[in-house]
N, C-alpha and C positions, 0 to 999 in steps of 0.2 A: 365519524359517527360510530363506526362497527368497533373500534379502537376504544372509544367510550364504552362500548356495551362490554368489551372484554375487561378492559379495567374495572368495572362495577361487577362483574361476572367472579373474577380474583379476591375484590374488597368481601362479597358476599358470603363467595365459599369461605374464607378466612376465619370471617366472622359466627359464621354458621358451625362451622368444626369446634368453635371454641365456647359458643352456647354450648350445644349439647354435653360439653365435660363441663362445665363451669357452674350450668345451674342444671341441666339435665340428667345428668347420673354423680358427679361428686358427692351430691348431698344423700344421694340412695348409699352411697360408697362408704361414708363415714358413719351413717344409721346402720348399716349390717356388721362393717368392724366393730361396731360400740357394742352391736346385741351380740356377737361373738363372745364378747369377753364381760356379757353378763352383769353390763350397767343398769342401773335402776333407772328408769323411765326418765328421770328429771335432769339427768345426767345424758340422755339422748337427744332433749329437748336444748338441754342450755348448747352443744356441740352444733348441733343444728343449726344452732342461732347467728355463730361466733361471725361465720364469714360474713352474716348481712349486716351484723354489727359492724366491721370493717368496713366495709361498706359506706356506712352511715360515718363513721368515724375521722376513714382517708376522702370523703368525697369531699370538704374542701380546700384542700391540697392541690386536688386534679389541676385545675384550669390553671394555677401555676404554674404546675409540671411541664403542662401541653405548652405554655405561651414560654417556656422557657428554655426547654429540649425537641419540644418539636412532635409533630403527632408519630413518628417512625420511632424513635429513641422509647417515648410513650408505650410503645406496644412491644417494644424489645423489651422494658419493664413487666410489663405484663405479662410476657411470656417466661422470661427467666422466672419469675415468683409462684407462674402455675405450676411448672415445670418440677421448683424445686421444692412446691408442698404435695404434688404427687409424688418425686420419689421419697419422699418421708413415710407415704404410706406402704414403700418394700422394703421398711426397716423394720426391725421387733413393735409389734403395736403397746404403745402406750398411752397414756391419757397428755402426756405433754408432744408428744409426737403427733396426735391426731389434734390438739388445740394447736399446735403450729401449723402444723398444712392446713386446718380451716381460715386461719389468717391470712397465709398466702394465697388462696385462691382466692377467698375475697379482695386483697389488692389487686390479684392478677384480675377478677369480676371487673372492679369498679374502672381498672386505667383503661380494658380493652374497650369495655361499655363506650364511656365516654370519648375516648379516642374514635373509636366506629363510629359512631352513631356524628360525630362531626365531620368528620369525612366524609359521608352519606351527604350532610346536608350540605356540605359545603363545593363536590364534587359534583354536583347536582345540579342541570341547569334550569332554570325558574319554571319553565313551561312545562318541563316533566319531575319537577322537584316532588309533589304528592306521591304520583305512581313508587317513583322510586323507595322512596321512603317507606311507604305502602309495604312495598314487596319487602324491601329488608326485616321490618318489623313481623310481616309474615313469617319469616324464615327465621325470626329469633321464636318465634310461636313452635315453629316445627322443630325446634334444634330441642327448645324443653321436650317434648311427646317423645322425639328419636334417643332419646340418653337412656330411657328405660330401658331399652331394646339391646343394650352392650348388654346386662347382664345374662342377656340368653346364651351369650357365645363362650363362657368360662366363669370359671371360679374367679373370687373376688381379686386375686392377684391377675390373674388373666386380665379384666377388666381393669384394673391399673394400668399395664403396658398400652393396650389398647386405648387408654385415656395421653397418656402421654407419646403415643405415634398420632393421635390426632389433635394435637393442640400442635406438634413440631411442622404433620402439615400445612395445618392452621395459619402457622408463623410462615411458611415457605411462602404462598400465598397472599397475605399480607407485606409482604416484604416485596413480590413482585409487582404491586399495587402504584401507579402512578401518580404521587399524594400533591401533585402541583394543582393548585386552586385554581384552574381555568376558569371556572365560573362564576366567579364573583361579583357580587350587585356593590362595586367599590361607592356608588351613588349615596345608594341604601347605606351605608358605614357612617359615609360621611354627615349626611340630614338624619341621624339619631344617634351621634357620637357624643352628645352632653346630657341624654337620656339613660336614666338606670335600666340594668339590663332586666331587672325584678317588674320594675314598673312597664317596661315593653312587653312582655312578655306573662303578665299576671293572668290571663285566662289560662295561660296555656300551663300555670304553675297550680291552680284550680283543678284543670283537667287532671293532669298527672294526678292529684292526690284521691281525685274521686277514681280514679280508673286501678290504681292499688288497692284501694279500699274495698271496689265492686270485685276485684278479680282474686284475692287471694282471701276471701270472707267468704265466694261463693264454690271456691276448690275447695277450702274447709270446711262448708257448713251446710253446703246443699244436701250433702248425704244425708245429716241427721235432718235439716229439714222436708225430703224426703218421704224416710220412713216413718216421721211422723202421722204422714198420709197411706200407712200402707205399702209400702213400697217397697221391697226386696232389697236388699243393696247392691245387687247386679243391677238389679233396674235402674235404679237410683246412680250407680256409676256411670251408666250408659246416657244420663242425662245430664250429668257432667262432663262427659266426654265431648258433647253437643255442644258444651258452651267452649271448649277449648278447638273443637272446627268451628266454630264461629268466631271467636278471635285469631285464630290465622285465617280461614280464608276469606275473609271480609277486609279484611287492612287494605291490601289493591284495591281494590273497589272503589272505597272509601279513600283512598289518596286520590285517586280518578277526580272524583267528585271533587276536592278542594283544590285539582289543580285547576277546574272546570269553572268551577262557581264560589272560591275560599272558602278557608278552614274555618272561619267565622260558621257560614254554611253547613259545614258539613258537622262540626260540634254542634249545633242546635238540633241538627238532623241525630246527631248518636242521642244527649238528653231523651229526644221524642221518643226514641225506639227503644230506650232503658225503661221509659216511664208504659209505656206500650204494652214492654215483654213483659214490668211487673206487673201489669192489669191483667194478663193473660196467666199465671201463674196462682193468683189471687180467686180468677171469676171460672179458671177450667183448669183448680187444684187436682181434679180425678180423670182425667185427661191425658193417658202417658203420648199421645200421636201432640196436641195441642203443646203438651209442655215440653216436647221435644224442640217443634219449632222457637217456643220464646227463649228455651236456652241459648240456642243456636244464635237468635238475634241480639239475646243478652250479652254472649259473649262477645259478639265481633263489635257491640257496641258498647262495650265494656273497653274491650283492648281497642277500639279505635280511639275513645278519648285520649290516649297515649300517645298513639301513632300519631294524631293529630298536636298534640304538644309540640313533639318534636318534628314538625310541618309548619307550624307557627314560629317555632323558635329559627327554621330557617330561612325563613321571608322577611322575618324582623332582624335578622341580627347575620352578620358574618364575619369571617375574617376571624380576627382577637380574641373577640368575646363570646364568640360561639362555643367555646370549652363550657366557660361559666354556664352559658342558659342550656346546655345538655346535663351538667352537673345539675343544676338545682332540680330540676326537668326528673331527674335519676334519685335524687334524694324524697322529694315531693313523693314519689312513685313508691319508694321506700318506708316511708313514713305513712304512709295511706296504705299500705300492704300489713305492717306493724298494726295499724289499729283497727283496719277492717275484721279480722278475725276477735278482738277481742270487744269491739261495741255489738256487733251483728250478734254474739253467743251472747250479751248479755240484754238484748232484745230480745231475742229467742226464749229466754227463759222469765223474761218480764212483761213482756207483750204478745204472749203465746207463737202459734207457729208460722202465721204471716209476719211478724213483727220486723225480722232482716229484709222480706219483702218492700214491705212499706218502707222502710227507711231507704233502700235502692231507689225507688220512686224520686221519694223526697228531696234527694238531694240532687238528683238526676235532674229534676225540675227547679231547683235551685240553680244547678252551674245552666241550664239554658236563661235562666230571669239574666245570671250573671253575663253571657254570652255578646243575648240583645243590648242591654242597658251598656255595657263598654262598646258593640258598634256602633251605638245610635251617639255617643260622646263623642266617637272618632269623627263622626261626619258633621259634627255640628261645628260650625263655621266659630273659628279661634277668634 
């Protein structure tokens, strides 16, 4: 058991070192080189974009990769390509030199994403598979907040070395990691092996998209929704800030619970509490103590539809095809990230300043209708 807890202790830090430069401070790192050299806005944005286009682009490749080199070979991938689109950024900065390193880090993004986030589930044994999972997805939460925090310590070349000494520990770490699948429900493979893995797995590809949509619609848009109400934009960021401690430190919690009483469970319980925080935001808009709290519950029920994804996707599926249901799981999340910010601002501006509001509700109470209606199938006698 304690053997356990140090190999998941190794898997975590690895994983953890490589969030914080991957989505945590890279993307601060290529916005400041670009405003160095005096790019127009649109030209900040599209750079921005490139690596989650990658993203979207190599995710499905992944579960090949994985089913055909192995999840270590995988993250050897992923770390050679982080590796060698940060050193591009201690070369003359150019516009083809920063769209090349956005590229590689999003391959290096998307093989370590998926590689981790399999191993988690699959390293994992049943009776504490949530917790676990829980906590890791916590600490992909902490690793965004901690990336900020490098550019205190140096100038932007500074924060470069500093970015590639800790993706190298990263890999050291990862590498020490004990990647034999002790725990595998071989049962579970077998009685769902002529099952699609889409179809196993469809709430939890529901989930993922709603929990992109609520989580990078509500880092972009809360501000202006906000000061709509009066509200300063320190104030306003501090109620942001709210919803990003509540999607870290709610994930354990919320793994707790699904390992306790299923993810089934514990997703109807995130929906309630999405549709909850929106009634609280709505009915106590001039309320900074009130909307503090519903951020707080909006975020960890926001980022637990996620966590819980990929909780579902490890009770249904293992072994093989565990790459694929993390991949889709990854893209779903992706695609719901992509269109959160641009349906939410055009609600905002056509259904006034509840409008992103309501729609969080809406749909939030949607994926619980969808939740019930798929457990109440499962148990109806075939």
């Amino acid at each position: 058991m304690r053997k356990d807890y140090l190999n998941f202790a190794v898997l975590f830090t690895g994983s953890l070192l490589f969030q914080i430069i991957q989505i945590g401070s890279f993307p601060i790192l290529i916005v400041q080189l670009l405003e160095g050299g005096a790019y127009e806005h649109f030209v900040i944005g599209l750079f921005a974009a490139i690596s989650w286009i990658s993203v979207i682009v190599l995710s499905p490749f992944v579960p090949g990769l994985i089913a055909r080199f192995g999840e270590r070979a995988t993250l050897h991938a992923a770390f050679i390509t982080s590796l060698a689109g940060l050193a591009l950024l201690l070369a003359p900065v150019g516009l083809a030199c920063l769209a090349a390193a956005s590229i590689l880090l999003g391959v290096g993004l998307i093989l370590r994403w998926i590689a981790c986030d399999t191993l988690v589930a699959n390293l994992s044994p049943r009776a504490t598979r949530g917790r676990l999972i829980g906590l890791h997805e916590a600490l992909m939460g902490f690793g965004i907040a901690l990336g900020p925090i490098l550019f205190t310590l140096g100038d932007l070349r500074a924060v470069t070395w500093l970015s590639i000494a800790a993706i190298v520990v990263g890999q050291a770490c990862l590498m020490l990691t004990d990647m034999r699948f002790a725990h595998q429900d071989a049962e579970e493979e077998t009685a769902t092996a002529g099952t699609s893995v889409y179809r196993l797995i469809v709430v939890a590809l529901a989930a993922a998209l709603v929990a992109g949509f609520i989580e990078s619609a509500s880092i972009a848009l809360f501000p202006v929704h906000f000061g709509h109400f009066g509200f300063p934009l320190a104030e306003a960021a501090i109620l942001v800030s709210a919803f990003g401690f509540g999607g870290t430190l709610l994930q354990p919690p919320l793994g707790y619970i699904a390992d306790r009483r299923g993810y089934a469970f514990a997703q109807i319980l995130c929906g309630v509490a999405i549709a909850c925080a929106c009634a609280a935001l709505i009915a106590f808009a001039a309320n900074y103590m009130v909307l503090l709290a519903a951020m707080f519950l909006l975020g960890g029920a926001g980022g637990g539809l996620n966590t819980l994804a990929v909780i579902e996707a490890g009770n249904e599926l293992n072994g093989a095809r565990m790459p694929a249901a993390m991949t889709a799981i990854a893209v779903l999340y992706t695609v719901g990230g992509v269109a959160g910010p641009i349906l939410s601002a055009s609600l905002l501006s056509a259904a006034g300043n509840f409008g992103m509001v309501l729609l969080f509700g809406t749909i939030s109470l949607m994926l619980v209708m969808t939740v019930a209606l798929h457990a109440a199938r499962r148990m109806r006698p075939s």
